[in-house]
TIVO-447013 format. One line per 3 residues: number of its first residue (from 1); their letters; for each residue x, y, z of N, C-alpha, C, O, CB. Coordinates in Angstrom, 2 decimals. Glycine has a CB too. Example, Ala and Ser with C-alpha at 12.3 -4.5 7.8 and 13.67 -1.06 7.14 Angstrom:
BEGIN
1> AS> 13.19,-5.69,7.80,12.30,-4.50,7.80,13.20,-3.30,7.80,14.24,-3.32,8.46,11.31,-4.47,9.05 | 12.85,-2.25,7.08,13.67,-1.06,7.14,12.90,0.03,7.87,13.41,1.14,8.04,14.08,-0.60,5.72
% end
This chain:
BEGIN
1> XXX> 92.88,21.75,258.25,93.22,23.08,258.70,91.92,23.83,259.02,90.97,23.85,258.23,94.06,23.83,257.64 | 91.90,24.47,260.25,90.63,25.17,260.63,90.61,26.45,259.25,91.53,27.01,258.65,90.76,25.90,262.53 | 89.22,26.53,259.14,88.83,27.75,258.62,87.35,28.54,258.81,86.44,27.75,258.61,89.05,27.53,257.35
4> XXX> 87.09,29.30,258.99,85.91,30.40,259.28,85.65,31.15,257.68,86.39,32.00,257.17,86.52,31.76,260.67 | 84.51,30.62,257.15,83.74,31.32,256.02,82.92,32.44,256.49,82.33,32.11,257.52,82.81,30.36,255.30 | 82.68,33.55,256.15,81.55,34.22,256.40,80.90,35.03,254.87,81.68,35.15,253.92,81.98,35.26,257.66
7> XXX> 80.05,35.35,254.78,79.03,35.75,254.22,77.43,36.95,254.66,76.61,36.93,255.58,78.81,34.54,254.01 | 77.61,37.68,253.69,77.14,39.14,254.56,76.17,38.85,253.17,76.58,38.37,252.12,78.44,40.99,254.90 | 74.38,39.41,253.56,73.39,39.07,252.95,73.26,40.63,252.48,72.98,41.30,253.47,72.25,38.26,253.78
10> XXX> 73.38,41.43,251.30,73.84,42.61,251.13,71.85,43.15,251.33,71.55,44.20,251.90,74.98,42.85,249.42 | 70.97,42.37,250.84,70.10,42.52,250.97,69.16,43.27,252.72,68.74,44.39,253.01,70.01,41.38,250.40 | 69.20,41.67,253.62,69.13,41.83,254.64,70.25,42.46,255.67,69.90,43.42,256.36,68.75,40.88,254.79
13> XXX> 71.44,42.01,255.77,72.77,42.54,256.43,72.77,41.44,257.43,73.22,41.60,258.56,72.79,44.22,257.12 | 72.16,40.10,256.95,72.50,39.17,258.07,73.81,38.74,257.49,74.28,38.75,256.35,71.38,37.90,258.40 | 74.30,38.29,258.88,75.52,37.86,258.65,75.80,36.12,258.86,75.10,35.38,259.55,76.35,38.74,259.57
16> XXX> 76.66,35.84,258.29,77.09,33.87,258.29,78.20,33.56,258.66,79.20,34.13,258.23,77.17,33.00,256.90 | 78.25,32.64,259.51,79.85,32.21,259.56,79.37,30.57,259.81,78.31,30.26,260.34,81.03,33.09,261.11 | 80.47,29.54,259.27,80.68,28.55,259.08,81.99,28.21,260.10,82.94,28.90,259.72,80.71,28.43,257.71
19> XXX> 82.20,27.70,260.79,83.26,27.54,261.11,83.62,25.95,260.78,82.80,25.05,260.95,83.34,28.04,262.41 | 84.91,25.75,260.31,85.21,23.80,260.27,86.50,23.85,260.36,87.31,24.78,260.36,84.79,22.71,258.71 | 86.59,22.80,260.44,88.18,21.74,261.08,88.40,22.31,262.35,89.59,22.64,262.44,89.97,21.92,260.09
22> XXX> 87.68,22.59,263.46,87.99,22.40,264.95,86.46,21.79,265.45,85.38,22.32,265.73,88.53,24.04,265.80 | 86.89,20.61,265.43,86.00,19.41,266.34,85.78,19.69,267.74,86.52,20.38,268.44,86.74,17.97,266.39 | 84.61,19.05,268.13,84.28,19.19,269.52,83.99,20.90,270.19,84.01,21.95,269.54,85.58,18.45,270.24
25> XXX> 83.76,20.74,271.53,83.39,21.99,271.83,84.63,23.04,271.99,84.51,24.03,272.71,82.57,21.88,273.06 | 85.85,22.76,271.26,86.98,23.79,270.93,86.93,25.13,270.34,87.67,26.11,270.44,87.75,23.25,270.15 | 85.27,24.78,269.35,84.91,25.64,268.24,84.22,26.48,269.71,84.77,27.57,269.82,83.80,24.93,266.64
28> XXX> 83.48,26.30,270.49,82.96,27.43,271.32,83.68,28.59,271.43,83.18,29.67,271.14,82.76,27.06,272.56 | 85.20,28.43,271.98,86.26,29.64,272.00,85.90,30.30,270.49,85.26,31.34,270.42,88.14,29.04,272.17 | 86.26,29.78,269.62,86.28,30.90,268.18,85.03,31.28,268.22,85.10,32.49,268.05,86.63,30.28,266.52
31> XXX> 83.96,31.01,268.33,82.56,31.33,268.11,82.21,32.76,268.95,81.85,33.86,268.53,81.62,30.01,268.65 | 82.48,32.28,270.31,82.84,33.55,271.40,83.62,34.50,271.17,83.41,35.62,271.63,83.39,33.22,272.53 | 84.70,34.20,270.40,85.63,35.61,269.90,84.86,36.40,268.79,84.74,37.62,268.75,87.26,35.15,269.16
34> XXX> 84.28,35.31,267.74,83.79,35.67,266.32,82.58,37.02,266.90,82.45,38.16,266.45,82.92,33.98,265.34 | 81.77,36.26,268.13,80.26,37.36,268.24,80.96,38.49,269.23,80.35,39.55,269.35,78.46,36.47,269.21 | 82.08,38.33,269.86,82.39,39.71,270.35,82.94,40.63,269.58,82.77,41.82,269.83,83.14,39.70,271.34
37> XXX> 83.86,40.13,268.28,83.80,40.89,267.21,82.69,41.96,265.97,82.54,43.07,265.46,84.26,40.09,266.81 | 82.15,40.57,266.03,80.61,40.87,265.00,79.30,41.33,265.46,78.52,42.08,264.87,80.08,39.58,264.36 | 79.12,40.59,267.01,77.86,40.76,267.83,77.31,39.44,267.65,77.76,38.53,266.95,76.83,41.96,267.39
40> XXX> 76.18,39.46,268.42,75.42,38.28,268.48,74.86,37.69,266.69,74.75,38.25,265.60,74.05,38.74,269.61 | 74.66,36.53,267.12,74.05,35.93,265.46,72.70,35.90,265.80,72.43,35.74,266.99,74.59,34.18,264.79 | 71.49,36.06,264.71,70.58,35.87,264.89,69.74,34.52,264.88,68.53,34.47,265.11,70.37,36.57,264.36
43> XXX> 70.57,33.39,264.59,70.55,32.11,264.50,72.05,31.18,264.82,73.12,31.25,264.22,70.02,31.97,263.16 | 71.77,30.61,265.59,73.25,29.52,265.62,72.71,28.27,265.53,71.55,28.03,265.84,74.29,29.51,267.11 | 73.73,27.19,264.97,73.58,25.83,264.51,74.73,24.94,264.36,75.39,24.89,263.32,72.99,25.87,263.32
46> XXX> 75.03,24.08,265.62,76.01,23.16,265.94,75.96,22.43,264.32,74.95,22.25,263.65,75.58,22.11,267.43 | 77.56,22.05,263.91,77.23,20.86,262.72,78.09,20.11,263.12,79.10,20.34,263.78,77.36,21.11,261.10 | 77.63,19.03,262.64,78.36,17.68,262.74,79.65,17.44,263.39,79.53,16.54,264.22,78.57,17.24,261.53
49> XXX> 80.58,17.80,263.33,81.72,18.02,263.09,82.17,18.37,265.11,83.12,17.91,265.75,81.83,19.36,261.69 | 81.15,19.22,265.56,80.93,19.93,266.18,80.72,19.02,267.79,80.96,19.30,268.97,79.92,20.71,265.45 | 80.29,18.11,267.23,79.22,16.90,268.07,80.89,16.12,267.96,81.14,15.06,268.54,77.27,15.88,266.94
52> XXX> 81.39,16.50,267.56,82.81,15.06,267.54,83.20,15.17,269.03,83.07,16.21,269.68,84.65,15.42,266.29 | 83.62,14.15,269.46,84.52,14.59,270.42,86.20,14.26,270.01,86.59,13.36,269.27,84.06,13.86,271.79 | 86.79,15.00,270.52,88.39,15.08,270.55,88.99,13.95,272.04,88.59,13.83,273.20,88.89,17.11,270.84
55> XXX> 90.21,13.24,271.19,90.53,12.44,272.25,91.64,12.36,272.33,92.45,12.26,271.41,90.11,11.36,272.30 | 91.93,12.41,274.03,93.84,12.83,274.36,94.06,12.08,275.15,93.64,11.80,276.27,94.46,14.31,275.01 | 95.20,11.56,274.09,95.47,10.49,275.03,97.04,10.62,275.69,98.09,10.87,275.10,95.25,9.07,274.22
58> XXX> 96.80,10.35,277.13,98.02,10.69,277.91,99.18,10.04,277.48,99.22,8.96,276.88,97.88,10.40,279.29 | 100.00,10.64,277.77,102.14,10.15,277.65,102.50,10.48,279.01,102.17,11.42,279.73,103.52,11.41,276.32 | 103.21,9.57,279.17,104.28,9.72,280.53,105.45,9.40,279.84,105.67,8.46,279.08,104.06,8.61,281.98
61> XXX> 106.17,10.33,280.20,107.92,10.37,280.02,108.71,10.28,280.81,108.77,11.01,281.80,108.48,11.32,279.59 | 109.53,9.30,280.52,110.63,9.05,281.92,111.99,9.83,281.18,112.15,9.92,279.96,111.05,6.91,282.42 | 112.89,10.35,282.18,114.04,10.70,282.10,115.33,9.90,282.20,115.86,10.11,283.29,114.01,11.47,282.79
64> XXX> 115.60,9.55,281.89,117.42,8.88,282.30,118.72,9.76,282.00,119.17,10.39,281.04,117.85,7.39,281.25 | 119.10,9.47,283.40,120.58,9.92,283.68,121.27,9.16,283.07,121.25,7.93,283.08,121.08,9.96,285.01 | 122.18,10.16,282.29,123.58,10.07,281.68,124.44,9.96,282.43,125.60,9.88,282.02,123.98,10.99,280.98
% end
Protein backbone atom coordinates (compact mmCIF):
# COMPACT_ATOMS: atom_id res chain seq x y z
CA UNK A 1 0.00 0.00 0.00
CA UNK A 2 1.45 3.41 -1.01
CA UNK A 3 2.35 5.68 1.81
CA UNK A 4 4.02 9.29 2.19
CA UNK A 5 5.99 9.85 5.65
CA UNK A 6 6.91 13.32 6.35
CA UNK A 7 8.89 14.89 9.01
CA UNK A 8 9.36 18.65 9.90
CA UNK A 9 13.01 19.49 11.54
CA UNK A 10 11.46 21.80 14.41
CA UNK A 11 14.97 23.08 14.68
CA UNK A 12 15.78 24.04 11.04
CA UNK A 13 11.98 23.86 9.45
CA UNK A 14 13.32 21.57 6.78
CA UNK A 15 10.95 19.47 5.68
CA UNK A 16 11.00 15.31 4.62
CA UNK A 17 8.94 13.24 2.77
CA UNK A 18 9.56 9.59 1.96
CA UNK A 19 7.35 8.40 -0.39
CA UNK A 20 7.00 4.15 -0.92
CA UNK A 21 4.93 1.50 -2.49
CA UNK A 22 4.50 3.40 -5.91
CA UNK A 23 7.32 2.01 -8.14
CA UNK A 24 8.70 3.49 -11.14
CA UNK A 25 8.28 7.01 -12.35
CA UNK A 26 4.38 6.93 -11.04
CA UNK A 27 5.87 8.44 -7.80
CA UNK A 28 6.73 11.73 -10.03
CA UNK A 29 2.80 12.62 -10.06
CA UNK A 30 2.67 12.47 -6.04
CA UNK A 31 5.96 14.22 -5.69
CA UNK A 32 4.58 17.11 -8.05
CA UNK A 33 1.38 17.36 -6.06
CA UNK A 34 3.40 16.95 -2.59
CA UNK A 35 5.86 20.37 -3.70
CA UNK A 36 2.83 22.29 -4.98
CA UNK A 37 1.38 21.76 -1.68
CA UNK A 38 4.55 22.23 0.51
CA UNK A 39 6.87 24.08 -2.09
CA UNK A 40 9.98 23.07 -3.43
CA UNK A 41 12.39 20.56 -1.32
CA UNK A 42 15.68 21.63 -0.67
CA UNK A 43 17.12 18.26 -1.56
CA UNK A 44 15.47 15.36 -3.59
CA UNK A 45 16.63 11.67 -3.78
CA UNK A 46 15.23 8.89 -6.12
CA UNK A 47 15.24 5.40 -3.91
CA UNK A 48 15.36 2.22 -5.03
CA UNK A 49 12.09 1.36 -5.38
CA UNK A 50 11.83 4.32 -7.62
CA UNK A 51 14.35 2.94 -10.34
CA UNK A 52 11.76 -0.17 -10.60
CA UNK A 53 10.08 -0.29 -13.54
CA UNK A 54 6.31 -1.29 -13.65
CA UNK A 55 5.14 -3.84 -16.21
CA UNK A 56 1.74 -4.06 -18.20
CA UNK A 57 1.03 -6.48 -19.67
CA UNK A 58 -1.67 -6.34 -22.42
CA UNK A 59 -5.26 -8.44 -22.51
CA UNK A 60 -7.35 -8.69 -25.45
CA UNK A 61 -10.91 -9.67 -24.89
CA UNK A 62 -13.11 -11.21 -27.23
CA UNK A 63 -16.89 -11.01 -26.98
CA UNK A 64 -19.37 -13.80 -27.91
CA UNK A 65 -22.80 -13.64 -28.98
CA UNK A 66 -25.45 -15.28 -27.17
Amino acid sequence: MPEIDFSIDTTTGELRMHVQGIPGHACDDVAKLAKQLLGQPAHEQPTAEYHLQTHVRPQARTQTRR
